[in-house]
C-alpha positions in Angstrom: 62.6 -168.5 49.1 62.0 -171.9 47.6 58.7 -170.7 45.3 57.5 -169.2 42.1 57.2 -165.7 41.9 54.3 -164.6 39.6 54.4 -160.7 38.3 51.4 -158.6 36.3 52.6 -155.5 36.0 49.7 -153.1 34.4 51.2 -150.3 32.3 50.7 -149.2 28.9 54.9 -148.9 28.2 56.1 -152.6 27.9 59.5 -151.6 27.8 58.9 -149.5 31.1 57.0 -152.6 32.6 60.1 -155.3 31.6 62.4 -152.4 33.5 60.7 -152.7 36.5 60.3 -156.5 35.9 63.7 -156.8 36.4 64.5 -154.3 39.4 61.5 -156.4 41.5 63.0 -159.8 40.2 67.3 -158.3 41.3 65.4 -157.0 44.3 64.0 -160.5 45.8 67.3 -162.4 44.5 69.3 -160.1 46.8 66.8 -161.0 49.5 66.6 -164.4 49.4 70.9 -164.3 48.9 70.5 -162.5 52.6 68.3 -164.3 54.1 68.7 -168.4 52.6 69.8 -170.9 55.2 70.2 -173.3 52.1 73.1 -171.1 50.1 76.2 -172.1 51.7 77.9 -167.8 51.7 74.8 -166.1 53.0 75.0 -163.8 55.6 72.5 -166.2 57.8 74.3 -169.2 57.0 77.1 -167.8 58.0 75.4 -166.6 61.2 74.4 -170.2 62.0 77.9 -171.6 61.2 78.8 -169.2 63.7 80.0 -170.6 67.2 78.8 -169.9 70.4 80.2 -166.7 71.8 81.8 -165.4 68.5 79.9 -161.7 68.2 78.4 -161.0 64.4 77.8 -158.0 63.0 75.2 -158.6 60.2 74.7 -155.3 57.5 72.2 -152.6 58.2 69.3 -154.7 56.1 69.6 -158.1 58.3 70.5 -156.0 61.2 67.1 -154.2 60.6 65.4 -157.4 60.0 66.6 -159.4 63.1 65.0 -156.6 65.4 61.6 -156.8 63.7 61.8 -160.2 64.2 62.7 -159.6 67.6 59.7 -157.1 68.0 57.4 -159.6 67.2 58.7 -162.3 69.1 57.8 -160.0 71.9 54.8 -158.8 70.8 53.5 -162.7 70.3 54.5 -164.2 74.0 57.4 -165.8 72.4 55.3 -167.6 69.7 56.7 -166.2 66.8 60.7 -167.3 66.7 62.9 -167.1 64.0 65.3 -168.9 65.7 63.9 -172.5 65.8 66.0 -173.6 63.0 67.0 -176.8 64.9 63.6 -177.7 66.3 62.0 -176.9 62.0 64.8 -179.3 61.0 64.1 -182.2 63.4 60.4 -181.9 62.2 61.0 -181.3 58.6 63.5 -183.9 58.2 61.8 -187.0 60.0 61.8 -190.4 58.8 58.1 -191.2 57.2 56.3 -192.6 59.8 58.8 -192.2 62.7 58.4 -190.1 65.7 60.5 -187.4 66.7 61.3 -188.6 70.3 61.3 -185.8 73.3 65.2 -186.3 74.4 65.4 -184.8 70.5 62.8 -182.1 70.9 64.7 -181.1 74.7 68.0 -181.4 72.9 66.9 -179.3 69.8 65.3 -176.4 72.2 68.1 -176.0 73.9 69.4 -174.5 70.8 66.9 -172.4 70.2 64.9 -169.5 71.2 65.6 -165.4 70.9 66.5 -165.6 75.0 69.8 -167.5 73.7 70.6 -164.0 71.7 72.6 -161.2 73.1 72.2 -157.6 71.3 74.4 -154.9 71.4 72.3 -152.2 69.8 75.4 -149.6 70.0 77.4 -151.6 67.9 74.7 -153.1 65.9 76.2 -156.8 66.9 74.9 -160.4 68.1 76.2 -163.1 69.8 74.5 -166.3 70.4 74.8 -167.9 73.9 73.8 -171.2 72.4 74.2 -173.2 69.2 70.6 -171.1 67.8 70.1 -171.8 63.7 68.1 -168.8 62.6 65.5 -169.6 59.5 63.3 -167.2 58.2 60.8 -169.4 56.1 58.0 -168.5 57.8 58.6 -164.5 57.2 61.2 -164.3 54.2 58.1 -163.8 51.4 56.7 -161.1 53.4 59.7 -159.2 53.6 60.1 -159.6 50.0 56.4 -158.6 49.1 57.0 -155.5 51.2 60.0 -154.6 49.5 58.6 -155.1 46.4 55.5 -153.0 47.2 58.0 -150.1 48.0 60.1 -150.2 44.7 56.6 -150.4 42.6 55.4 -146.7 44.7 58.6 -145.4 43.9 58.1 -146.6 40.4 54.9 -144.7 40.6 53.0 -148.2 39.0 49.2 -147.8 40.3 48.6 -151.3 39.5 50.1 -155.0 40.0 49.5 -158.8 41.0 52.5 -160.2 42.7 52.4 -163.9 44.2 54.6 -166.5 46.2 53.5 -169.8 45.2 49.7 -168.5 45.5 50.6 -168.4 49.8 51.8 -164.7 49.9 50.1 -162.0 47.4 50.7 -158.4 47.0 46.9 -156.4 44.5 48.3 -152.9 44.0 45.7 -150.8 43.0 42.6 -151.7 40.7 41.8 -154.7 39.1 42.0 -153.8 35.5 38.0 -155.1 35.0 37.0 -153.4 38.4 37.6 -152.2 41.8 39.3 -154.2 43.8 41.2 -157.7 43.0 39.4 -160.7 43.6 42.0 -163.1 45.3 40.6 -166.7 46.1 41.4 -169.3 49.2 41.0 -173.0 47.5 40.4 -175.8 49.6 43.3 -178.4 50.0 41.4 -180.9 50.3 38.8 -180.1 47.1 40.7 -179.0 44.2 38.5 -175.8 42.1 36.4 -175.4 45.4 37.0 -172.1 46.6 36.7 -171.4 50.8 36.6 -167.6 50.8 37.3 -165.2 48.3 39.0 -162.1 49.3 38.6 -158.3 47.8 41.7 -156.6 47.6 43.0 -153.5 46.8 46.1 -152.1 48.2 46.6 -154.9 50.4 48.5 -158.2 50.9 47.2 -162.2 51.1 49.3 -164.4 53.2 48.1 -167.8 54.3 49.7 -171.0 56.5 48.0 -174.3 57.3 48.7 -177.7 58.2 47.0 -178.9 55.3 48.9 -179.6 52.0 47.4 -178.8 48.7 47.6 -182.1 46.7 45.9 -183.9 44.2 45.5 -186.3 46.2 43.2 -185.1 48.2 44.0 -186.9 51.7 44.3 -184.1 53.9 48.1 -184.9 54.8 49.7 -182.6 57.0 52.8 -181.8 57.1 54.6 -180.6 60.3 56.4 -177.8 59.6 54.5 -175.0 62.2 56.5 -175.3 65.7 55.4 -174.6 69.3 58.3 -172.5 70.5 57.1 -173.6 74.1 56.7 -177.0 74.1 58.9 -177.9 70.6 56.1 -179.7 68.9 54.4 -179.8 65.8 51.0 -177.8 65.5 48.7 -180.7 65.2 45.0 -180.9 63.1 43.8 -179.8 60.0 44.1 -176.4 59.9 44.2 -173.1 58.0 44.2 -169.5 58.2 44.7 -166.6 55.5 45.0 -163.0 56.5 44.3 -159.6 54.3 46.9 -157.0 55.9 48.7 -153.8 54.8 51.7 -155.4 55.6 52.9 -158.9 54.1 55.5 -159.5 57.2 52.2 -158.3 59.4 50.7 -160.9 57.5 53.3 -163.5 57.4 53.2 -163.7 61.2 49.5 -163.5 61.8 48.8 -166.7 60.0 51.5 -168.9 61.3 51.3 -167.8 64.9 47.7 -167.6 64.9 47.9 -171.8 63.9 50.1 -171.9 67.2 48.5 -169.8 69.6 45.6 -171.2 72.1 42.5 -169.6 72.1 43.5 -167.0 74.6 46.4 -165.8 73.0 44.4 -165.6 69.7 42.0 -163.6 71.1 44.7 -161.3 72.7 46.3 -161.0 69.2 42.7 -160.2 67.4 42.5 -157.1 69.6 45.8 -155.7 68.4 44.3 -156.3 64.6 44.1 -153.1 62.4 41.8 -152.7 58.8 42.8 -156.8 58.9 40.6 -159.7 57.8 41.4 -163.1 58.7 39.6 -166.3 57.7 40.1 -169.5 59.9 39.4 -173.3 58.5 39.3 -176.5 60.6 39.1 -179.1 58.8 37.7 -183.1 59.6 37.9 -186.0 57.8 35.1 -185.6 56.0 35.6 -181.7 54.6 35.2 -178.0 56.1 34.3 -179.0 60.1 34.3 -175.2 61.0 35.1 -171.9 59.1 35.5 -168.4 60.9 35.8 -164.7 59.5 37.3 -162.1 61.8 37.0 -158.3 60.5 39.1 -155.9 62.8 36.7 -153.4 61.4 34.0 -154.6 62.9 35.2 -157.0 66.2 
């Protein structure tokens, strides 16, 4: 997955506590083996290698995986697409001050898109009907953060801190000075300022913006949230962070809530359950607007 992974485990048995330690740190290794579009051998590289026509017939874990993916691409209008590999790339990649020209955007969504995937759910197989690259950036942390929060309740551990690079965070139980884990949003453009602070107990973090966190403080952006319907990079100064009982829930509320136009946003906020999501916009100058939404109370 490309991050750190931070771990507090809070049990009296350290040898119990470096135990599960290391079944949390073999469990996201053999995720991210799956998953990576960067190691040559995994099964998704090998899917994207794959040409056009050729059916694949991924385990029972990616198999599994693909069709929640595929459950909410449909449940998003199409926003949320784990097959724009091409069109992350031709963003991603760009020269430093050159554009990305629309004969490469057209020629890039042409190989993408779930519509260019055929299932055959009796055999548990796919076949691509065009040259689709699948990546799984924008999702891949929250699988991992829910598979992690399943081996720690079989473990029977009550209480834990487990983080991605401070974007994707699973608080398990108590804090060990209170009730509920305090878990902070800092500005990207203010380093030590804090935007929201979030209470957390049971729960998951995830956050996406446009914004990167650096020292220096310029409020770059980086283009790396795609438009599945026009191929372009999400534009602005944006972010949003998302408290969820679900990290994938999570993972996919706060990038396609970046993409979506109002509308749509306000079609996904009504299918929100015990979620709370803050929203930033940012301007040159700081903080332009900052929204909460509360499912428990909207």
């Amino acid at each position: 997955m490309g991050t750190r992974c931070d771990v507090v485990l809070i049990h009296p048995e350290t040898d119990f506590s470096e135990r599960v330690f290391v079944a949390l740190r073999n469990e996201i290794l053999q995720l991210e083996a799956l998953l990576s579009r960067y190691l040559p051998e995994s099964p998704v590289s090998q899917l994207n290698r794959l040409p056009v026509g050729e059916p694949f017939a991924p385990d029972d874990t990616l198999w599994d995986i693909l069709q929640r993916c595929f459950d909410f691409y449909r449940l998003t209008d199409g926003v949320f697409d784990v097959t724009l590999g091409k069109l992350t790339a031709l963003w991603k990649h760009r020269r430093e001050g050159a554009a990305v020209t629309p004969a490469q955007i057209e020629e890039a969504r042409n190989d993408s898109g779930f519509g260019k995937i055929s299932w055959d759910a009796a055999a548990r197989r796919l076949t691509k009907t065009a040259a689709v690259e699948f990546d799984f950036g924008a999702v891949g942390k929250g699988f991992a953060l829910d598979q992690a929060r399943f081996l720690l309740d079989k473990q029977q551990v009550k209480q834990a801190f487990i983080s991605f690079g401070e974007s994707s965070v699973l608080a398990l139980g108590t804090h060990p000075a209170g009730n509920c884990w305090p878990v902070g949003i800092p500005n990207p453009l203010r380093p030590g300022e804090i935007l929201h602070q979030f209470q957390v107990r049971d729960q998951f973090i995830t956050s996406s913006g446009t914004v990167l966190n650096s020292d220096r403080q310029d409020g770059s952006v980086r283009s790396h949230l795609i438009d599945p319907h026009t191929g372009n990079a999400v534009a602005g100064r944006q972010l949003v962070a998302v408290k969820t009982r679900s990290a994938v829930w999570g993972e996919v509320l706060s990038t396609t809530w970046l993409v979506m136009d109002h509308s749509r946003r306000q079609l996904l906020a009504s299918k929100l359950e015990d979620s709370e999501l803050l929203e930033v916009v940012f301007s040159e100058e700081g903080v332009a607007e900052k929204k909460i939404i509360n499912s428990k109370t909207e």
